[in-house]
DRENPA-3360 file (N, C-alpha, C; in nm, 2 decimals, always signed):
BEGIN
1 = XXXXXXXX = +2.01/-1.91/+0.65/+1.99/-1.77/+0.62/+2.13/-1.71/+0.58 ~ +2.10/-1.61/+0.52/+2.23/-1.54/+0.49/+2.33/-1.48/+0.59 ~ +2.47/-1.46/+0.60/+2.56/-1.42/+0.75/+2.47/-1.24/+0.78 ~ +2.51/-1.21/+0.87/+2.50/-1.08/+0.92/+2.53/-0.97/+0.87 ~ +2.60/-0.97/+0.83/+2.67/-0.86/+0.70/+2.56/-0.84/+0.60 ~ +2.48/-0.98/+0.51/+2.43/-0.94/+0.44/+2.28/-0.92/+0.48 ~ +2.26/-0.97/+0.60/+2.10/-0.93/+0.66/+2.16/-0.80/+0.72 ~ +2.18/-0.73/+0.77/+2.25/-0.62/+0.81/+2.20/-0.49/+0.65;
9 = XXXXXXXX = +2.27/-0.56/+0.56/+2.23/-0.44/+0.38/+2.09/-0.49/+0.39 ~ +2.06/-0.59/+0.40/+1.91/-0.60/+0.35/+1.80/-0.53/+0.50 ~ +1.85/-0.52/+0.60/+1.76/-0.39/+0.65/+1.79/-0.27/+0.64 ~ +1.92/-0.23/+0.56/+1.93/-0.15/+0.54/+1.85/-0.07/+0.45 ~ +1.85/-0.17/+0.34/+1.75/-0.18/+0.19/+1.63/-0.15/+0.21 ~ +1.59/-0.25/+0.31/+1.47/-0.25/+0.31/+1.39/-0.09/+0.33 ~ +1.47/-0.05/+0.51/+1.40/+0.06/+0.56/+1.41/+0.20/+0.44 ~ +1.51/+0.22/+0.42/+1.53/+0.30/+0.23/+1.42/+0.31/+0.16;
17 = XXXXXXXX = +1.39/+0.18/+0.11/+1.29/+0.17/+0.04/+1.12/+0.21/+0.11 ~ +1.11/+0.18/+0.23/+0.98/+0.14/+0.27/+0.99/+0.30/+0.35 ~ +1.04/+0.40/+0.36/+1.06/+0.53/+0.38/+1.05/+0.62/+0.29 ~ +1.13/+0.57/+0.16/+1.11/+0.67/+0.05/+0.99/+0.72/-0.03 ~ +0.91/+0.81/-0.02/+0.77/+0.83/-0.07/+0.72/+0.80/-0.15 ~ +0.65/+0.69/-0.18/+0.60/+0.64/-0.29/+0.42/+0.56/-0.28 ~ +0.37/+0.51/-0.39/+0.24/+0.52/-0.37/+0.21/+0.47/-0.26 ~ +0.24/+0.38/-0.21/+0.15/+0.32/-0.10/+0.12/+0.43/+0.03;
25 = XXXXXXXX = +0.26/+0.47/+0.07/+0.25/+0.60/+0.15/+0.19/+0.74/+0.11 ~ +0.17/+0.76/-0.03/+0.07/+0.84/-0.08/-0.09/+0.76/-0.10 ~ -0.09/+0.69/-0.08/-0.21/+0.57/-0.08/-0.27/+0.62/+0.06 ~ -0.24/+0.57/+0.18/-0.27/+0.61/+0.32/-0.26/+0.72/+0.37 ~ -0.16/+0.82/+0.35/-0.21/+0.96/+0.30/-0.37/+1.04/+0.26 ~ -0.41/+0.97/+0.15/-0.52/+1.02/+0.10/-0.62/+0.94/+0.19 ~ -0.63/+0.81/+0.22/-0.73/+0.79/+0.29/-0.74/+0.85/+0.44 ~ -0.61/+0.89/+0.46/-0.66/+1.00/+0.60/-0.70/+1.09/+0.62;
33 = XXXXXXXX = -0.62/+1.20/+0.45/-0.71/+1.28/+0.46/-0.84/+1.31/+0.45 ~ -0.89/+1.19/+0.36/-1.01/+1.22/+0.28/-1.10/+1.18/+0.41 ~ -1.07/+1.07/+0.49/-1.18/+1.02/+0.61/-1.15/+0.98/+0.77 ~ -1.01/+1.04/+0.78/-0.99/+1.04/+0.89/-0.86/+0.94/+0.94 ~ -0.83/+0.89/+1.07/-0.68/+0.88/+1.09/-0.75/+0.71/+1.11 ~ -0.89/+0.67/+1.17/-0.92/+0.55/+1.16/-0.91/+0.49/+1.03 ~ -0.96/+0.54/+0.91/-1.00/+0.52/+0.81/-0.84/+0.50/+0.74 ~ -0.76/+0.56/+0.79/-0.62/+0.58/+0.72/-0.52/+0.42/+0.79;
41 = XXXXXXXX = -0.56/+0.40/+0.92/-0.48/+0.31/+0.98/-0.60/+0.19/+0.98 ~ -0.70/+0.16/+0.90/-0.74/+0.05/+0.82/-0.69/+0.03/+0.68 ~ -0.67/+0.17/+0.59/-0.61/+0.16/+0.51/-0.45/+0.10/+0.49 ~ -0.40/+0.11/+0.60/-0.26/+0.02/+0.63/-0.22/-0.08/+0.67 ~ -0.39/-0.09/+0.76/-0.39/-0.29/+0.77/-0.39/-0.36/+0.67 ~ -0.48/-0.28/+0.55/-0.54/-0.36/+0.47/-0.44/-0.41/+0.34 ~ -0.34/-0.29/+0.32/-0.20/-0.31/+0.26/-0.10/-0.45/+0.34 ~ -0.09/-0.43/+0.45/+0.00/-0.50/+0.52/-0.04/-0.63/+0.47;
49 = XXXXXXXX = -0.18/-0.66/+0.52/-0.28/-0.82/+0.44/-0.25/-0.82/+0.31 ~ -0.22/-0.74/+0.26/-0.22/-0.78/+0.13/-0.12/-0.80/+0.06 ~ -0.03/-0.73/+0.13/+0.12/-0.77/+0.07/+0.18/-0.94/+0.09 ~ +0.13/-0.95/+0.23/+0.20/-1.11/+0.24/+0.15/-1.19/+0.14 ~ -0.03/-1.16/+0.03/-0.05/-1.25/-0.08/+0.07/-1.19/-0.17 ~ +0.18/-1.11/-0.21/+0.27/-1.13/-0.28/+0.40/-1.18/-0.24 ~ +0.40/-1.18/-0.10/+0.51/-1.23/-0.01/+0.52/-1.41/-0.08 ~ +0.36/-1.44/-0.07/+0.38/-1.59/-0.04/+0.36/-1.65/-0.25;
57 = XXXXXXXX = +0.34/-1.51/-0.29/+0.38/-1.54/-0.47/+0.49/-1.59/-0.44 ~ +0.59/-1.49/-0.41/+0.74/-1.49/-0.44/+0.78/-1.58/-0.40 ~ +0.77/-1.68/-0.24/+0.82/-1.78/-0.19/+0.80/-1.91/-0.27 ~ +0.71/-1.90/-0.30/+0.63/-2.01/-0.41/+0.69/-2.00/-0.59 ~ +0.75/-1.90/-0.61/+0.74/-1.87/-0.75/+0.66/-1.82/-0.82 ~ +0.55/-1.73/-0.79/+0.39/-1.69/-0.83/+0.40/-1.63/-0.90 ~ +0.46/-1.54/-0.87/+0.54/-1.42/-0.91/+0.63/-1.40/-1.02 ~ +0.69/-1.49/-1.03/+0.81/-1.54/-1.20/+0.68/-1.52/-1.32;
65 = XXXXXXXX = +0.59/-1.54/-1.29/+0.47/-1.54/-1.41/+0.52/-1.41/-1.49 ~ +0.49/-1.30/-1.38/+0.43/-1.18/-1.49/+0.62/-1.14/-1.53 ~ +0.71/-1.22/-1.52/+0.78/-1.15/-1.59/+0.82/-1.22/-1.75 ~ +0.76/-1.35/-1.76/+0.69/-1.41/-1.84/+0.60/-1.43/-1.95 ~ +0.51/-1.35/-1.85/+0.37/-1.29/-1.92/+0.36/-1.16/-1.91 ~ +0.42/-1.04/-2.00/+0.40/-0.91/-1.99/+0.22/-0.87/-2.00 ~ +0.17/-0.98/-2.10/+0.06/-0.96/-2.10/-0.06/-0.95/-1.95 ~ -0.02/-1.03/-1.90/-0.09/-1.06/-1.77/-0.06/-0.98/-1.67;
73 = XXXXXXXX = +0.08/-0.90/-1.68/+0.11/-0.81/-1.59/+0.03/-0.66/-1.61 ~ +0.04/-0.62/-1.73/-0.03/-0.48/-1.81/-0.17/-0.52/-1.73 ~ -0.23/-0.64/-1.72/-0.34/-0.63/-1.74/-0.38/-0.61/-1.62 ~ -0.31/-0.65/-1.46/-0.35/-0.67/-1.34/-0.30/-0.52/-1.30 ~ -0.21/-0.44/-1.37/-0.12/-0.35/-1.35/-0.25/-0.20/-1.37 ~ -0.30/-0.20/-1.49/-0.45/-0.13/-1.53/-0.55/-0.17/-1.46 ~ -0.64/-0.28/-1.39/-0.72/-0.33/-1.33/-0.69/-0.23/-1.19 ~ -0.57/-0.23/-1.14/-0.49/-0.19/-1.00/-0.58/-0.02/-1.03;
81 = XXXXXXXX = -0.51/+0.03/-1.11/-0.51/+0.18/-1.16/-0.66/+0.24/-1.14 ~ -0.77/+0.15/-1.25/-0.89/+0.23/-1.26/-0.96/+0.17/-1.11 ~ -0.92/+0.08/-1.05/-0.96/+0.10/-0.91/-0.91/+0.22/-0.82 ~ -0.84/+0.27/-0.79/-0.79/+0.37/-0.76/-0.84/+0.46/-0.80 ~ -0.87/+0.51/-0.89/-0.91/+0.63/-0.97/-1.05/+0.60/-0.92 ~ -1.14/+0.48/-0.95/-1.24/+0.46/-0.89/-1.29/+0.49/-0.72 ~ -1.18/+0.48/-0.65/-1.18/+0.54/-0.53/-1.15/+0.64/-0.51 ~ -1.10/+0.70/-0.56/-1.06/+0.84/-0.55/-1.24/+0.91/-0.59;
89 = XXXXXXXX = -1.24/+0.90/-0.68/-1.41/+0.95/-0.75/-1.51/+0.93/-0.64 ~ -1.47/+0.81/-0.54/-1.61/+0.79/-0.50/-1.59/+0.85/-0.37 ~ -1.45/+0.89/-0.32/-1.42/+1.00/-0.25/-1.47/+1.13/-0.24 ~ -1.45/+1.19/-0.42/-1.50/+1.31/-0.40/-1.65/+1.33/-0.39 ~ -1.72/+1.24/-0.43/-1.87/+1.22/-0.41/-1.96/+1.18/-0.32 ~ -1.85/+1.15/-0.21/-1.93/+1.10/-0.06/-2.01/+1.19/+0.01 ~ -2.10/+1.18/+0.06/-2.12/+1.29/+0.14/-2.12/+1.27/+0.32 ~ -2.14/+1.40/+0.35/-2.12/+1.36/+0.50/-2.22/+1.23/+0.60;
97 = XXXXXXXX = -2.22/+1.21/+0.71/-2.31/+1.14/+0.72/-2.40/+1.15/+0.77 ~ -2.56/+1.06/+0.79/-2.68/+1.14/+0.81/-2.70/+1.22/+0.93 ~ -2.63/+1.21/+1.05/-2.63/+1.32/+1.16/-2.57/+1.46/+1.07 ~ -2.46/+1.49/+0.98/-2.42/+1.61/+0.94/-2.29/+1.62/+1.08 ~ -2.25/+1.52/+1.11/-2.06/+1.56/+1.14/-2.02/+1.54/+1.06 ~ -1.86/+1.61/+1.04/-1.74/+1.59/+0.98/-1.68/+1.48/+1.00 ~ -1.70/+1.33/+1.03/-1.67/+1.23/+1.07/-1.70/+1.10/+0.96 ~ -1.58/+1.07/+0.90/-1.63/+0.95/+0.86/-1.67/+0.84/+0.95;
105 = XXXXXXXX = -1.84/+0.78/+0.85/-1.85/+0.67/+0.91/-1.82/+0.55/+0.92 ~ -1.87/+0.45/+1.01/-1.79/+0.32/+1.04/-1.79/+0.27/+0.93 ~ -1.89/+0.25/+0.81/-1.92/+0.19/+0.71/-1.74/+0.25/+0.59 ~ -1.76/+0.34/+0.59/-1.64/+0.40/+0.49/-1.48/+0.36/+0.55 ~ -1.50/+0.35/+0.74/-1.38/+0.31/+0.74/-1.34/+0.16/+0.71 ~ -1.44/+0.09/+0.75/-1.47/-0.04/+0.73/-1.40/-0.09/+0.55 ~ -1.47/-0.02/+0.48/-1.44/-0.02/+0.33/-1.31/+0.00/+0.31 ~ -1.23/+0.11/+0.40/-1.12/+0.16/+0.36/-0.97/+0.01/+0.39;
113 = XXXXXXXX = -1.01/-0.06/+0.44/-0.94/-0.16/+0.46/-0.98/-0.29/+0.36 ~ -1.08/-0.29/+0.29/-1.09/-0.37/+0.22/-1.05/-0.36/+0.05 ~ -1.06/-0.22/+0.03/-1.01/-0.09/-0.07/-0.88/-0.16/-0.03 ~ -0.83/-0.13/+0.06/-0.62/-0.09/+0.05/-0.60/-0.27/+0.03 ~ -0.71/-0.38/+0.07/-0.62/-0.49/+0.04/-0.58/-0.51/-0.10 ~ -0.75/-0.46/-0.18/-0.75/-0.50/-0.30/-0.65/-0.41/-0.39 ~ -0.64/-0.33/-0.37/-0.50/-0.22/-0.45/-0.38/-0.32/-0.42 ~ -0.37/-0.35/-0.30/-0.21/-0.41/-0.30/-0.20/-0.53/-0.37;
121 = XXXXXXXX = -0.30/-0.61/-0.34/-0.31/-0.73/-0.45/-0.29/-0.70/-0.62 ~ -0.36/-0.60/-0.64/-0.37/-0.55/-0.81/-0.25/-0.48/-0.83 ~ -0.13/-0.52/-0.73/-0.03/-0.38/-0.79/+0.12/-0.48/-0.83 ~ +0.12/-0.56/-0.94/+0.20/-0.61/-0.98/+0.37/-0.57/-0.95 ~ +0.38/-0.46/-0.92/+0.51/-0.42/-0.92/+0.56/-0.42/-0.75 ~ +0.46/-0.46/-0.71/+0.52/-0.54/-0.57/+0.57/-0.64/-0.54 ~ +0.51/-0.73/-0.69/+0.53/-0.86/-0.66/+0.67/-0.88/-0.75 ~ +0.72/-0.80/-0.83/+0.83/-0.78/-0.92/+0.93/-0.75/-0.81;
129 = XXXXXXXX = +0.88/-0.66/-0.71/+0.98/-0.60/-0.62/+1.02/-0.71/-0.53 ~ +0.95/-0.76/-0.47/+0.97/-0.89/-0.42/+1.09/-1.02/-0.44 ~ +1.05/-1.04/-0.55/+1.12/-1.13/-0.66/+1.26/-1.12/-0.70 ~ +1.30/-0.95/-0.70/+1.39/-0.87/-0.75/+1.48/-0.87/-0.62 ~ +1.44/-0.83/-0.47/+1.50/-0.82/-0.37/+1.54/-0.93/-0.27 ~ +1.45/-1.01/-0.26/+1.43/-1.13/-0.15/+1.58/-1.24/-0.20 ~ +1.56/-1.31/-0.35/+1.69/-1.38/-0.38/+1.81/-1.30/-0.33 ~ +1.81/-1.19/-0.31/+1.97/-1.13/-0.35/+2.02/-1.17/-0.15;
137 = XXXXXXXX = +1.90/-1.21/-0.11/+1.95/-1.21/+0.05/+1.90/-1.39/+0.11 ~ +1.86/-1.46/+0.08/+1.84/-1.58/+0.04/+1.97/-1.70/+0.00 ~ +2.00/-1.78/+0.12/+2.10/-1.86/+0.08/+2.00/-2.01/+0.08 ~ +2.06/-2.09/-0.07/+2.02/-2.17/-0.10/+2.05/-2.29/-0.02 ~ +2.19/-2.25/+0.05/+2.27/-2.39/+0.09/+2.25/-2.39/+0.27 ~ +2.14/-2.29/+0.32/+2.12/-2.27/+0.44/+2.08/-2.36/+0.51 ~ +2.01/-2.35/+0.64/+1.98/-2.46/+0.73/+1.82/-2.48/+0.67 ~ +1.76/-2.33/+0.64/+1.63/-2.35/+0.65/+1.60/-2.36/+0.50;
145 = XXXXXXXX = +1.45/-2.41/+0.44/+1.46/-2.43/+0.28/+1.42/-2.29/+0.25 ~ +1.42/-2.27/+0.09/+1.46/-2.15/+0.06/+1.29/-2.09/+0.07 ~ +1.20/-2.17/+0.05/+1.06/-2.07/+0.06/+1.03/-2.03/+0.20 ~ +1.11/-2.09/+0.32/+1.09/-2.01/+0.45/+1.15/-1.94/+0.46 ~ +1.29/-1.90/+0.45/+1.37/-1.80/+0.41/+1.31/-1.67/+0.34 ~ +1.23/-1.68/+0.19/+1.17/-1.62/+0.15/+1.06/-1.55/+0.25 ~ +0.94/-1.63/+0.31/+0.86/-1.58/+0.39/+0.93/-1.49/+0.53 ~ +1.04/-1.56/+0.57/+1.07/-1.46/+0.70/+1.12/-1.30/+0.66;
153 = XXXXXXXX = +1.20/-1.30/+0.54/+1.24/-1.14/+0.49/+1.16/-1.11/+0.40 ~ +1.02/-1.21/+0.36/+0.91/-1.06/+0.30/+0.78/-1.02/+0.43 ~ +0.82/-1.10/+0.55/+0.74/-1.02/+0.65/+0.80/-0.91/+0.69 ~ +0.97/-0.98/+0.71/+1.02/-0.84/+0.80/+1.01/-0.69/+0.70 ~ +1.00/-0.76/+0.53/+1.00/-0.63/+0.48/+0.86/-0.54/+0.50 ~ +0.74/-0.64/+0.51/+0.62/-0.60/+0.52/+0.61/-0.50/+0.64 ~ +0.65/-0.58/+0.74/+0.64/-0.49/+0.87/+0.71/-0.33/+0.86 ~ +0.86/-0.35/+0.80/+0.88/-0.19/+0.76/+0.80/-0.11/+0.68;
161 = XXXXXXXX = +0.71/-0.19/+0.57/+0.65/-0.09/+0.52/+0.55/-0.04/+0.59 ~ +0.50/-0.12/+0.64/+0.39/-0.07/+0.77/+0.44/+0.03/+0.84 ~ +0.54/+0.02/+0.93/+0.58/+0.09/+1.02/+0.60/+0.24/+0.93 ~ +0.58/+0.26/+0.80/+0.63/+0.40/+0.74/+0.49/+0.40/+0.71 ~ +0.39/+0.36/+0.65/+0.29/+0.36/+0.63/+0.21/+0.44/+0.78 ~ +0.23/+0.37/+0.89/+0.14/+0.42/+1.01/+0.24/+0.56/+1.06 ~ +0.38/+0.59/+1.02/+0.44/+0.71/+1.09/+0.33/+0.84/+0.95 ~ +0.30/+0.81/+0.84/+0.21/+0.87/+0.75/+0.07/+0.91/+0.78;
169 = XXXXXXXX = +0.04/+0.79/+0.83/-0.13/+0.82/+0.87/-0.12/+0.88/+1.00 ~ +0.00/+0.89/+1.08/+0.00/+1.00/+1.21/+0.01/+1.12/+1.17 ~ +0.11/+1.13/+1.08/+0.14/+1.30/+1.02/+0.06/+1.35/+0.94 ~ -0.02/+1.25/+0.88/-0.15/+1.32/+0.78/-0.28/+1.35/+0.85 ~ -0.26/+1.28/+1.00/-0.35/+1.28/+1.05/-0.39/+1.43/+1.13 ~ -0.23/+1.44/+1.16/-0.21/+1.56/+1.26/-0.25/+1.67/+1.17 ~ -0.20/+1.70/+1.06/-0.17/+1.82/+0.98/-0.31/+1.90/+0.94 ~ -0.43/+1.74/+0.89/-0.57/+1.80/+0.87/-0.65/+1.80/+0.99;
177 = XXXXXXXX = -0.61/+1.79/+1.10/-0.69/+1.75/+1.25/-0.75/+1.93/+1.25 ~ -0.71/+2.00/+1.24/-0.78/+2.16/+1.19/-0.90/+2.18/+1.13 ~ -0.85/+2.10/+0.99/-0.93/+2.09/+0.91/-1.06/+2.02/+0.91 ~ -1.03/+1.91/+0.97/-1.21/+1.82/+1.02/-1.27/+1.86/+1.09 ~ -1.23/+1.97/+1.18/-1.32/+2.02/+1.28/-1.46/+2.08/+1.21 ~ -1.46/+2.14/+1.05/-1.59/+2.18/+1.02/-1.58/+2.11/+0.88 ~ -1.74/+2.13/+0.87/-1.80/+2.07/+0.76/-1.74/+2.12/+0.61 ~ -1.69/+2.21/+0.60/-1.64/+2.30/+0.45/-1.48/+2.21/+0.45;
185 = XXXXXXXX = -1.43/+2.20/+0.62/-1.27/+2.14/+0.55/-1.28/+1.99/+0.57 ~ -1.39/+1.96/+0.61/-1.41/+1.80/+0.59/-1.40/+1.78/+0.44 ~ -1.53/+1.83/+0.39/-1.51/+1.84/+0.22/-1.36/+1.86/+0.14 ~ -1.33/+1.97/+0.17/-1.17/+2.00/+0.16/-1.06/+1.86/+0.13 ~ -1.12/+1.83/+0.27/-1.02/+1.70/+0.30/-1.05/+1.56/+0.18 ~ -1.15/+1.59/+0.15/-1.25/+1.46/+0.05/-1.17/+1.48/-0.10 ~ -1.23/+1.59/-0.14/-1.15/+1.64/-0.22/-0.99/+1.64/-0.28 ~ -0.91/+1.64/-0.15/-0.74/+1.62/-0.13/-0.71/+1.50/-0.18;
193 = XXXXXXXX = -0.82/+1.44/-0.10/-0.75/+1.29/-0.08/-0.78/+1.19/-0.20 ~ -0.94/+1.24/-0.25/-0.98/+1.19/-0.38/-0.86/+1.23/-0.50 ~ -0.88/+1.37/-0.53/-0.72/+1.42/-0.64/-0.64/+1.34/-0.61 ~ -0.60/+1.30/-0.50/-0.46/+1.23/-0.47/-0.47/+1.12/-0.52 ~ -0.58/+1.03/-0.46/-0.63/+0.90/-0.56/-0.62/+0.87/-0.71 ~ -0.71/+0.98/-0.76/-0.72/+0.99/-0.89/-0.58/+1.00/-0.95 ~ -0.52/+1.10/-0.92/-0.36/+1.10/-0.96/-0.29/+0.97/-0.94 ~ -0.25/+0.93/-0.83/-0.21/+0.80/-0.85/-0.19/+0.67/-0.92;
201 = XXXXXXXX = -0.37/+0.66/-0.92/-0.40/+0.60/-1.04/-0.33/+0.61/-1.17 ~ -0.37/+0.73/-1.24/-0.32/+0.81/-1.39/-0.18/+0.75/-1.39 ~ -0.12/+0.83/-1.24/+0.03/+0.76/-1.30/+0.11/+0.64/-1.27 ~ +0.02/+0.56/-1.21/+0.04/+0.39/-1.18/+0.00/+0.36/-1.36 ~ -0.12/+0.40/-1.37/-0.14/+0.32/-1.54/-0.09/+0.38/-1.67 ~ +0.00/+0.50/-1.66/+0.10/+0.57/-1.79/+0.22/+0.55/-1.73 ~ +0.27/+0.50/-1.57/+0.37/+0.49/-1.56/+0.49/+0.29/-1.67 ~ +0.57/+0.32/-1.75/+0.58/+0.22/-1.81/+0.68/+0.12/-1.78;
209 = X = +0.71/+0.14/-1.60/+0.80/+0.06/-1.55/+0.74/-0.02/-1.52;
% end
């Protein structure tokens, strides 16, 4: 592995990164708002699962593809988008459930973790990010070979993003916990979290990085 000094910048890096607000923590956000703090911390498992499928691109080389194949990238990069926007929509059209609480049910939380895997799989620029950061901390001439090296600093990076991901779904949780109490800011909440979705989307697929 790399000396201490440079694992030392690379958690530096990491936490930076996996703090600074960006979609995924706008991702988990909306699913809390829209359905609650369970539904929000499935939505984080389901990112976490899904990130190690680009952890174990990059250790492997999977990942060198899309910079390669621009084609292939646009294409997984749009697929990512109108899912999202797809969830967002189906957010704002859910209705409550057949008792008439403000509670999402098991069934939507259930979904919300299979939703956040498939977003993180479709989001190409994870796996760019990956690719981009992991070598720079990666010694070739180490004890261990270089694809386990890869795997141990894209968990630890995973785990940071989690850990910002779940301090999100506590604060989004807290802030609408008012609002779910009735049926008008349950909707409210559906609404929030869908726009949020929908937006996302839009600017995951006109964004041209």
């Amino acid at each position: 592995m790399a000396t201490w000094e440079t694992l030392l910048a690379f958690a530096t890096v990491t936490i930076l990164v996996a703090y600074f607000p960006g979609p995924a923590l706008l991702y988990t956000a909306a699913q809390t708002i829209s359905h609650g703090r369970k539904a929000g911390l499935m939505a984080m498992l389901g990112i976490h699962l899904g990130c190690y499928v680009h952890v174990l691109a990059a250790a492997f080389g999977l990942s060198a593809v899309f910079k390669h194949v621009p084609e292939l990238y646009m294409a997984v990069k749009i697929a990512g988008a109108l899912y999202l926007i797809w969830i967002g929509i189906g957010m704002i059209r859910s209705r409550l459930s057949a008792v008439d609480q403000p509670v999402a049910p098991p069934k939507t939380v259930k979904r919300a973790l299979m939703d956040s895997f498939i977003v993180e799989v479709l989001n190409p620029k994870v796996a760019l990010f990956f690719i981009a950061l992991l070598p720079q901390f990666v010694d070739p001439a180490g004890s261990l070979p270089v694809w386990v090296q890869f795997l141990i600093l894209g968990t630890l990076v995973n785990f940071a993003f989690s850990s910002a991901d779940l301090v999100t779904v506590f604060g989004a949780s807290f802030v609408v916990g008012a609002m779910k109490k009735t049926k008008a800011g349950f909707a409210l909440g559906r609404w929030i979290g869908g726009s949020m979705m929908i937006a996302l989307g839009l600017k995951l697929a006109t964004d041209r990085g």
